[in-house]
C-alpha positions as CSV (number, residue, x, y, z in Angstrom):
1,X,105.5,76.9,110.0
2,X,107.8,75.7,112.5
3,X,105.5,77.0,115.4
4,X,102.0,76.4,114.5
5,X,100.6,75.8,118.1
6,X,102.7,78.1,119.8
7,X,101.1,81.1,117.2
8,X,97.7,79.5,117.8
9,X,98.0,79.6,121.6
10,X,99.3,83.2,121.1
11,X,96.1,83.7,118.8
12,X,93.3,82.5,120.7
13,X,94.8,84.1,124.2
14,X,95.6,87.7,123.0
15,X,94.4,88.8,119.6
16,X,90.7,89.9,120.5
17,X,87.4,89.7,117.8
18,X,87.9,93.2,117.4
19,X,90.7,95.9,117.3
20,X,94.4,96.3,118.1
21,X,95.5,93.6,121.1
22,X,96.8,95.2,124.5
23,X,99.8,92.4,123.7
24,X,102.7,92.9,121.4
25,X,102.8,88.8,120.3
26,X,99.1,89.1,120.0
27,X,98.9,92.7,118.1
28,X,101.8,91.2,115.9
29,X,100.4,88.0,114.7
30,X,96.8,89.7,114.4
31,X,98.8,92.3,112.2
32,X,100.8,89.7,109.6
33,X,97.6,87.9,109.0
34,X,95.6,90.7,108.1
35,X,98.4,91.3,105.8
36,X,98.1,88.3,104.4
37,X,94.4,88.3,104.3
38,X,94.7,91.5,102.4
39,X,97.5,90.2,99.5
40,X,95.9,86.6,99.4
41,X,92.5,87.4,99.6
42,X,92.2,90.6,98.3
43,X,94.9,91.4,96.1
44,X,95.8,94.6,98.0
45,X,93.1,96.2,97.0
46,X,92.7,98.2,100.3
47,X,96.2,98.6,100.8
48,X,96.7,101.8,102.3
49,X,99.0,103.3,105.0
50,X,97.0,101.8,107.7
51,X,98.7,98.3,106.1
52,X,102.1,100.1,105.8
53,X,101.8,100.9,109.7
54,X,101.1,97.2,110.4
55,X,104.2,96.1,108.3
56,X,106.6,98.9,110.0
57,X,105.4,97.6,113.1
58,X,106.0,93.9,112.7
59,X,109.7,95.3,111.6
60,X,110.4,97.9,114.4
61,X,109.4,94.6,117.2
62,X,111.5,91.8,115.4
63,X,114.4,93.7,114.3
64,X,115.9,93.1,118.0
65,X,119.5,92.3,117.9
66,X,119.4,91.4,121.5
67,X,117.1,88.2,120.1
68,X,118.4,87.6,116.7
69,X,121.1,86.6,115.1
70,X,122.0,88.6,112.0
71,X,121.2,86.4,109.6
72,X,117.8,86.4,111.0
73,X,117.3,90.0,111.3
74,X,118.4,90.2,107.8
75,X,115.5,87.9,106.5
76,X,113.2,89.4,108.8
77,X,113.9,93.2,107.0
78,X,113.8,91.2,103.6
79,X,110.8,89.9,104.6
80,X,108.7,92.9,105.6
81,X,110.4,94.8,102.8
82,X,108.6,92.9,100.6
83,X,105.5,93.2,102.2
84,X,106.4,97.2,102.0
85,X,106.9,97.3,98.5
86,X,104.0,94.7,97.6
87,X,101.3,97.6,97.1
88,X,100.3,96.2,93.3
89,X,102.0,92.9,93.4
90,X,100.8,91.3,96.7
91,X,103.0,88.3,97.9
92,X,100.7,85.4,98.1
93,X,102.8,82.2,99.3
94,X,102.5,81.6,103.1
95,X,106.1,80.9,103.6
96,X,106.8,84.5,104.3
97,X,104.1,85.1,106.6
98,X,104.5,81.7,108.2
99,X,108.4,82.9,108.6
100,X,107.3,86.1,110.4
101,X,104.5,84.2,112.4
102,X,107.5,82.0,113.6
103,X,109.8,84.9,114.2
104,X,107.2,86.0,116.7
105,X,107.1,83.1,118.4
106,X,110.8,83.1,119.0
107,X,110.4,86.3,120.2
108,X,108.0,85.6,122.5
109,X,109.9,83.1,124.4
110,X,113.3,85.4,124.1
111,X,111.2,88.2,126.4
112,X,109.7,85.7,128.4
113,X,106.3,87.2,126.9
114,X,103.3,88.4,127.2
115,X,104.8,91.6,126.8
116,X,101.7,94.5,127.2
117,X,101.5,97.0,124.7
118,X,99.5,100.4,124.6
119,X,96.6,100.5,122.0
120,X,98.0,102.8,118.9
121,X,95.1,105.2,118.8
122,X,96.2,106.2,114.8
123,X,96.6,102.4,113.9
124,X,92.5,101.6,112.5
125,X,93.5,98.4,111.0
């Protein structure tokens, strides 16, 4: 991870104990490690659409040609397309989530963050 303090900072300053974060950085890093709590420590087990929402999401935010080249949005669909399609073969190396986790970082800066989001009352993850 190319970003590790920057994500940490993120972290600790807008992904709460509990529940969805009023950020986007925050709600986005809280949402690609829960994915990757779920495939590493669980094995998908409890993957269900709630996980699927989390994965669209982290997609519909990064996928912003007005921050990323194409060759990055391209690994950054690849990347959550995997996650997508990782119901009963969970993706368990940390490169991809470290890549995402980065991605958000680089975001973050691009927008000059933190950018407020509204809590997504159907999101229970």
């Amino acid at each position: 991870m190319k970003y590790f303090e920057e994500a940490k900072q993120i972290w600790l300053n807008y992904v709460p104990k509990n529940g969805q974060s009023e950020v986007v950085e925050g709600e986005l890093i809280r949402g690609i490690e829960k994915l990757r709590w779920e495939a590493q420590s669980n094995g998908n087990a409890n993957w269900d659409e709630g996980f699927e929402m989390l994965a669209s999401y982290v997609l519909d935010v990064l996928y912003d040609d007005d921050v990323f080249e194409l060759e990055a949005l391209s690994e950054i669909k690849s990347d959550v397309h995997t996650l997508l399609t990782a119901e009963f073969t969970p993706y368990l190396e940390d490169d991809l989530y470290d890549r995402l986790t980065d991605r958000v970082v680089e975001w973050h800066v691009a927008k000059e963050g933190p950018v407020k989001r509204e809590i997504n009352p159907v999101l229970y993850r």
